[in-house]
C-alpha positions in Angstrom: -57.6 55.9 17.1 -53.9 56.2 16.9 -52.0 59.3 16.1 -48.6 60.9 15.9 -46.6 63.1 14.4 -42.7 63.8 13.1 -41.5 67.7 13.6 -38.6 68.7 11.8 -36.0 69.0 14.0 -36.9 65.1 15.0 -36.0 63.6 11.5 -32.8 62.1 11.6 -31.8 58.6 13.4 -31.3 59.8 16.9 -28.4 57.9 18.8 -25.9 55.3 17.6 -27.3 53.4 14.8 -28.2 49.9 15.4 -29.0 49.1 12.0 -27.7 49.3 8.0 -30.6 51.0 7.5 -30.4 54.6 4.9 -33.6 55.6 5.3 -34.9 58.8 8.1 -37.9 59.4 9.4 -38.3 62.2 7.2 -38.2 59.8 4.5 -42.0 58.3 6.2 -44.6 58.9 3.9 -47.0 56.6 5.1 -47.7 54.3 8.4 -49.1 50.3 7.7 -51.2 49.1 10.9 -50.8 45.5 10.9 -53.4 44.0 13.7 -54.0 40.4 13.4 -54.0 39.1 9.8 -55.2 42.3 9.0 -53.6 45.7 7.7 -54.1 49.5 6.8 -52.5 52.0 5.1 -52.4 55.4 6.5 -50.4 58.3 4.8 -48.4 60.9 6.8 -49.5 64.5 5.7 -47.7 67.2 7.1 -45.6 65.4 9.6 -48.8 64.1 11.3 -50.5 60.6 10.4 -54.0 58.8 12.1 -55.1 55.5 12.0 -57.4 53.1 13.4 -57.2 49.6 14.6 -59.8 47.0 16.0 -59.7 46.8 19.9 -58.4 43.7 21.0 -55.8 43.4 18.6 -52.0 43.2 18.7 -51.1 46.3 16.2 -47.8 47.2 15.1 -47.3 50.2 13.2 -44.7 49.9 10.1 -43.4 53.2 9.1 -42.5 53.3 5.1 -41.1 55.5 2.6 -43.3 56.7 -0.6 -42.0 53.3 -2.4 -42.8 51.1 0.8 -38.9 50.4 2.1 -38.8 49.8 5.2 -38.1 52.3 7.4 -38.4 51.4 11.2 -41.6 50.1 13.7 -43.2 51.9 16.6 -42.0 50.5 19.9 -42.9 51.7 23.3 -40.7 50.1 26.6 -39.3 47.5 24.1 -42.2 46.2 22.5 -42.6 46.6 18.6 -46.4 46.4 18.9 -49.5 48.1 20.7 -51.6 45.9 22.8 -55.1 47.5 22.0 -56.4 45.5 25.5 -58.1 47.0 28.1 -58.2 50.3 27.2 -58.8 53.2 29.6 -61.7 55.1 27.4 -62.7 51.6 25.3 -63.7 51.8 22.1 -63.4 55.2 22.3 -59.4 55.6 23.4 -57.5 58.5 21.3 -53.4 57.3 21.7 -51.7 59.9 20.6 -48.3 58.8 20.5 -47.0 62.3 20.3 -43.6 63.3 18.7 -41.9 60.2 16.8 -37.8 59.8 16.8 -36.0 57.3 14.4 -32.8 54.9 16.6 -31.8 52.2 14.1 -35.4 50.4 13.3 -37.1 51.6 16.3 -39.6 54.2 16.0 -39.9 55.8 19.5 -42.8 57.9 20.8 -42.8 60.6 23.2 -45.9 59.5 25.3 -45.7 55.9 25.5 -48.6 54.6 26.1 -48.5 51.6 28.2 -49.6 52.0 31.4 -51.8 55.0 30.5 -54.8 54.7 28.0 -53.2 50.5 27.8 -53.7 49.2 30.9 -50.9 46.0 30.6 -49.2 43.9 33.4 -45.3 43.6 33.2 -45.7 39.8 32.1 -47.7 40.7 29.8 -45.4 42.9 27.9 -42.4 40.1 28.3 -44.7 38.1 26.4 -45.4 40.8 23.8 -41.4 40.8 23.3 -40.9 37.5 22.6 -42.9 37.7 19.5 -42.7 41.2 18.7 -40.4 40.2 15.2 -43.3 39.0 13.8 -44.9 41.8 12.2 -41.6 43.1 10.9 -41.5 40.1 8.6 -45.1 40.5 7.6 -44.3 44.0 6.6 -42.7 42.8 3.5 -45.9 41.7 2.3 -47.5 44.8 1.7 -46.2 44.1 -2.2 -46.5 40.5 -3.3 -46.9 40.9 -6.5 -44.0 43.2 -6.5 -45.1 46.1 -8.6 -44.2 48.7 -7.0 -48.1 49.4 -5.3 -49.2 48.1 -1.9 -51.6 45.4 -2.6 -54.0 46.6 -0.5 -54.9 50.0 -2.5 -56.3 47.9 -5.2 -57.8 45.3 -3.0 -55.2 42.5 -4.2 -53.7 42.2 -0.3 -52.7 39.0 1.2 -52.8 37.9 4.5 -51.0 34.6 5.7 -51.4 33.1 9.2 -50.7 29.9 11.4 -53.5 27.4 12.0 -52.9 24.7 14.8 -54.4 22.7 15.7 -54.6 19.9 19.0 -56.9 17.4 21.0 -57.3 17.8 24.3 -59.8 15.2 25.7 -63.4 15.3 26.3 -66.0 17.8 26.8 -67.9 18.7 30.5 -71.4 17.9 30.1 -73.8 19.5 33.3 -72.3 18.8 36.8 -69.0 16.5 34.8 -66.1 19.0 34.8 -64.4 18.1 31.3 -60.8 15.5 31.2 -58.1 16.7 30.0 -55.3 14.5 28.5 -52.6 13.8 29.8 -49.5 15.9 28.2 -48.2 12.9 26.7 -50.4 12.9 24.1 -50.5 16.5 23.2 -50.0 16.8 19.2 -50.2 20.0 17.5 -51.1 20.2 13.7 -50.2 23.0 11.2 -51.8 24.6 8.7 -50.7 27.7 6.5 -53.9 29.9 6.0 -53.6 32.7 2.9 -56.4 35.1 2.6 -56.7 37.3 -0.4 -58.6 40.5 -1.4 -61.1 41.1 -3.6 -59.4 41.9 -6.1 -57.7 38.4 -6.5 -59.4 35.4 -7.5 -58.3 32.2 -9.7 -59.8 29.2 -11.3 -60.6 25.5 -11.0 -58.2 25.4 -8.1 -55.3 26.7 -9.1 -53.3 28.0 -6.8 -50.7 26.8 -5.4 -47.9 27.5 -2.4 -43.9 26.6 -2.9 -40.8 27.7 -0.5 -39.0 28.7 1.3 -36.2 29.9 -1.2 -33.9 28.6 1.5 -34.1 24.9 1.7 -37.5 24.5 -0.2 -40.1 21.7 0.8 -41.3 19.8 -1.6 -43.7 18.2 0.2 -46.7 21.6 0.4 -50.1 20.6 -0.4 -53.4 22.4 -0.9 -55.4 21.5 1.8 -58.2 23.3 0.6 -59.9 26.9 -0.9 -62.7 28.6 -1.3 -63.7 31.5 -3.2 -66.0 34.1 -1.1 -67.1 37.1 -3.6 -70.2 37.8 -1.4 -67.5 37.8 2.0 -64.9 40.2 3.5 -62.6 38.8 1.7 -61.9 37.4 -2.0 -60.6 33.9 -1.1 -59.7 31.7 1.7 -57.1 28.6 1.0 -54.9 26.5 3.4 -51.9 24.4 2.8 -50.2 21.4 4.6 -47.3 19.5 4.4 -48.5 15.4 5.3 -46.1 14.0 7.9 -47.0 10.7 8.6 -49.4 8.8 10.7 -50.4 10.2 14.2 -49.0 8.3 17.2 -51.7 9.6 19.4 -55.0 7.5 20.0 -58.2 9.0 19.0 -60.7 9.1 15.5 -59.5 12.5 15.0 -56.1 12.0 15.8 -56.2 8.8 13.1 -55.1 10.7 9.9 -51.7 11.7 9.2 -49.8 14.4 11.2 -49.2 17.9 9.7 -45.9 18.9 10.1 -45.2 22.4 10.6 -43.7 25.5 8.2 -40.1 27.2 8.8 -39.7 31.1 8.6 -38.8 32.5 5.4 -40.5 33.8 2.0 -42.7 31.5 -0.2 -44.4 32.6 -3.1 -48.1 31.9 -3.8 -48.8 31.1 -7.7 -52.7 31.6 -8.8 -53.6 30.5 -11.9 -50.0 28.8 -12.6 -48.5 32.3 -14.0 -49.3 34.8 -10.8 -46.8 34.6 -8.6 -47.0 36.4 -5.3 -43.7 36.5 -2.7 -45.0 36.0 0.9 -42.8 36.5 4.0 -44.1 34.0 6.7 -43.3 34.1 10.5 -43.4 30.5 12.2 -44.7 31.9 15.8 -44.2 29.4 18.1 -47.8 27.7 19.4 -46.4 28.4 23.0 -47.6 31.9 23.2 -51.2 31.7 22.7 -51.6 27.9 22.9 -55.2 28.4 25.6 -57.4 25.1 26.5 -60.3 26.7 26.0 -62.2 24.0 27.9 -66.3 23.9 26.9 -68.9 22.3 28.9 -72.4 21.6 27.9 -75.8 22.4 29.3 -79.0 20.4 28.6 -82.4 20.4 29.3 -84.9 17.7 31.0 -85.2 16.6 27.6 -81.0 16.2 26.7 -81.2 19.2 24.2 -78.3 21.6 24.4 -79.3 25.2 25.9 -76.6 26.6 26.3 -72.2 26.4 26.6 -70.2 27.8 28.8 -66.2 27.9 28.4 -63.2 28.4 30.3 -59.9 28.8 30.3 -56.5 27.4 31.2 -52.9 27.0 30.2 -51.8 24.0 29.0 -50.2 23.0 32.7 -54.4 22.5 33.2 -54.5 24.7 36.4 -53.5 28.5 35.2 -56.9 30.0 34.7 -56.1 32.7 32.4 -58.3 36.0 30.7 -59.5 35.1 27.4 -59.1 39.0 26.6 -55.2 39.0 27.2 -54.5 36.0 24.7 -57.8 36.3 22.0 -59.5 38.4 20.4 -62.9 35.8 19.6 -63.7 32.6 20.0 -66.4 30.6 18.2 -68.1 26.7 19.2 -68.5 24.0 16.4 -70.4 21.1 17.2 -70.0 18.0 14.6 -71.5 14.3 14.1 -69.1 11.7 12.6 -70.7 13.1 9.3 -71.3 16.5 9.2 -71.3 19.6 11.3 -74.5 20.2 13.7 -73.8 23.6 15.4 -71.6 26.6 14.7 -72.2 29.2 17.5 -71.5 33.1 16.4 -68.3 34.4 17.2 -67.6 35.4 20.7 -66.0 38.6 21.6 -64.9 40.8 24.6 -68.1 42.7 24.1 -70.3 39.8 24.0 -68.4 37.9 25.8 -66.2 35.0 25.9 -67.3 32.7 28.4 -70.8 31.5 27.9 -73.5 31.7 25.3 -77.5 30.3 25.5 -78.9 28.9 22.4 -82.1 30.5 20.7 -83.5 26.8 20.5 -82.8 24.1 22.1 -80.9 21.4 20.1 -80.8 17.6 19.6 -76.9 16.5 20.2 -77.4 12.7 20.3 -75.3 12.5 17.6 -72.4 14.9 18.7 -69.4 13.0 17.8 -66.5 16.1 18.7 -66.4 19.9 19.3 -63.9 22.3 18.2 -63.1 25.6 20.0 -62.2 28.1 17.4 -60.3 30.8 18.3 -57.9 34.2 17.3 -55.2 35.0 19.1 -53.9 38.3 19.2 -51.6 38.1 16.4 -54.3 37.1 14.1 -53.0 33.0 14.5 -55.7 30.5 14.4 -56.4 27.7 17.1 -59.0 25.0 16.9 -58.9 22.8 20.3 -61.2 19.6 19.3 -62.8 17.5 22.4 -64.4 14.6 21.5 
């Protein structure tokens, strides 16, 4: 739970202003928790607001006025986000950020909470600075299909996220540690992943991604879709842009390159006449690029028991905390044909570094594996060893 409030005599910018913004505090009528690829929408009544986010997450918190301008975003000793990571009561931490004051675009509590119920490192927050424009830009998105509403009140919201994606070598198989390549072969793929709510759907496969306004591409395709009525969410689709054979050596690395997406707004068209303006943050891979490094444990028989992961930075030799850099990590296991495996997703509560299969299983035909995995900002990472 997170919670604060805005007394009277705190509503005006405090300070010099730092921004062209018109807007005060007391103009706030509601608070957008953005954490991950997901969001919710919390109204201030009274002066006072609450809202929840999942533990684990990265969660900014976007204040807005009753027809969703922009006003500011929360940040605490220079970050513009709330690491919800080890957390002094767990699942069951109150932050109550206490009185709020408005300077330029920075909404600034009067109990910060780092360091008390979030228990976070000094590094760790010059990391959380670096990226800490991202959710600023996704703010915008709260009204794609620019009707005044935020999307998510009808169940029309739209998420869009990075996916990358980047070979790494082979996998450790009982007492044979796992190689790793060597960095001269490191390739990184990207993918642009839009999720939307239940309330949106389209047909035959029409949808369809162009942008940026600036300096459009006109090489996007879709990469692919799928509609999920019975799942969290209404669809799923992804979009490329095809750059060319790989120079790296490998059967996955074989197809063509997929080049990467600049910052800047897109719009999404369903059905050819639904248009939908997206703001999209290029985060840099660098951040929360993990080798999350699998080896595999058989029985007398060769069956797979269990798998147990670990994990580095890409120098190879920084072992790092999965729980400072993901929020859940899940195991695919594929033949040249088809997929054989797909372990439930790991999390800090079940944890992240080993899970034992219900049944053994046959893996004479396991051609490559790809580590799945979240990283705090709601990115997606899939590290393939074959």
């Amino acid at each position: 739970m997170i919670k604060g409030k805005i007394q009277a005599s705190n509503q005006i910018k405090s300070g010099p202003t730092k921004s062209d913004n018109p807007l005060n505090l007391s103009d706030a009528k509601k608070v957008l928790l953005f954490y991950g690829s997901k969001y919710s929408l919390s109204d201030i009544i009274d002066g006072s607001f609450t809202g929840y986010a999942e533990m684990g997450s990265t969660t900014a918190l976007v204040f807005l006025s009753a027809d969703n301008k922009y006003i500011g975003n929360l940040s605490a000793s220079g970050l513009n986000v709330l690491p919800l990571i080890s957390l002094k009561d767990g699942d069951n931490t109150i932050i109550d950020l206490s009185t709020l004051t408005l300077d330029g675009n920075m909404v600034i509590p009067a109990h910060n909470p780092l360091g008390d119920e979030i228990n976070i490192t000094a590094k760790e927050i010059d990391l959380l600075k670096a990226v800490g424009g991202y959710y600023e830009s996704l703010a915008k998105n709260i009204d794609a299909n620019n009707d005044g509403i935020p999307d998510i009140l009808d169940d029309k919201q739209l998420s869009i996220y990075t996916v990358f994606a980047s070979e790494m070598g082979h996998w450790g198989l009982n007492g044979t540690e796992a190689s790793i390549i060597d960095t001269s072969r490191f390739y990184t793929d990207y993918m642009i992943m839009i999720d939307g709510g239940k309330g949106l759907s389209f047909s035959d496969g029409n949808i369809a991604l162009s942008g940026p306004e600036v300096d459009p591409y006109n090489d996007i395709s879709l990469h692919g879709f799928r509609l999920t009525p019975d799942g969290p969410q209404g669809f799923l689709s992804s979009f490329k842009r095809d750059g060319g054979p790989h120079s790296a050596v490998g059967s996955l690395a074989a197809g063509n390159i997929s080049l990467p997406f600049k910052r800047g707004t897109y719009t999404l068209t369903l059905d050819g006449s639904r248009p939908y303006t997206l703001n999209y943050a290029n985060i840099s891979s660098q951040y929360y690029m993990v080798l999350a490094i699998p080896k595999l444990h058989t029985n007398s028989e060769g069956k797979l028991v269990s798998i147990t992961l670990e994990y580095k930075l890409p120098d190879k030799v920084t072992i790092v905390n999965p729980v400072n850099m993901l929020t859940d990590v899940m195991v695919q296991l594929s033949s040249q044909q088809n997929q054989i495996y797909q372990s439930p997703r790991l999390t800090n509560e079940i944890g992240f570094t080993s899970y034992t299969l219900q049944t053994p299983l046959e893996i004479s035909s396991l051609d490559h594996i790809g580590v799945w995995y979240n990283d705090l900002l709601g990115n997606q990472y899939v590290i393939i060893w074959q």
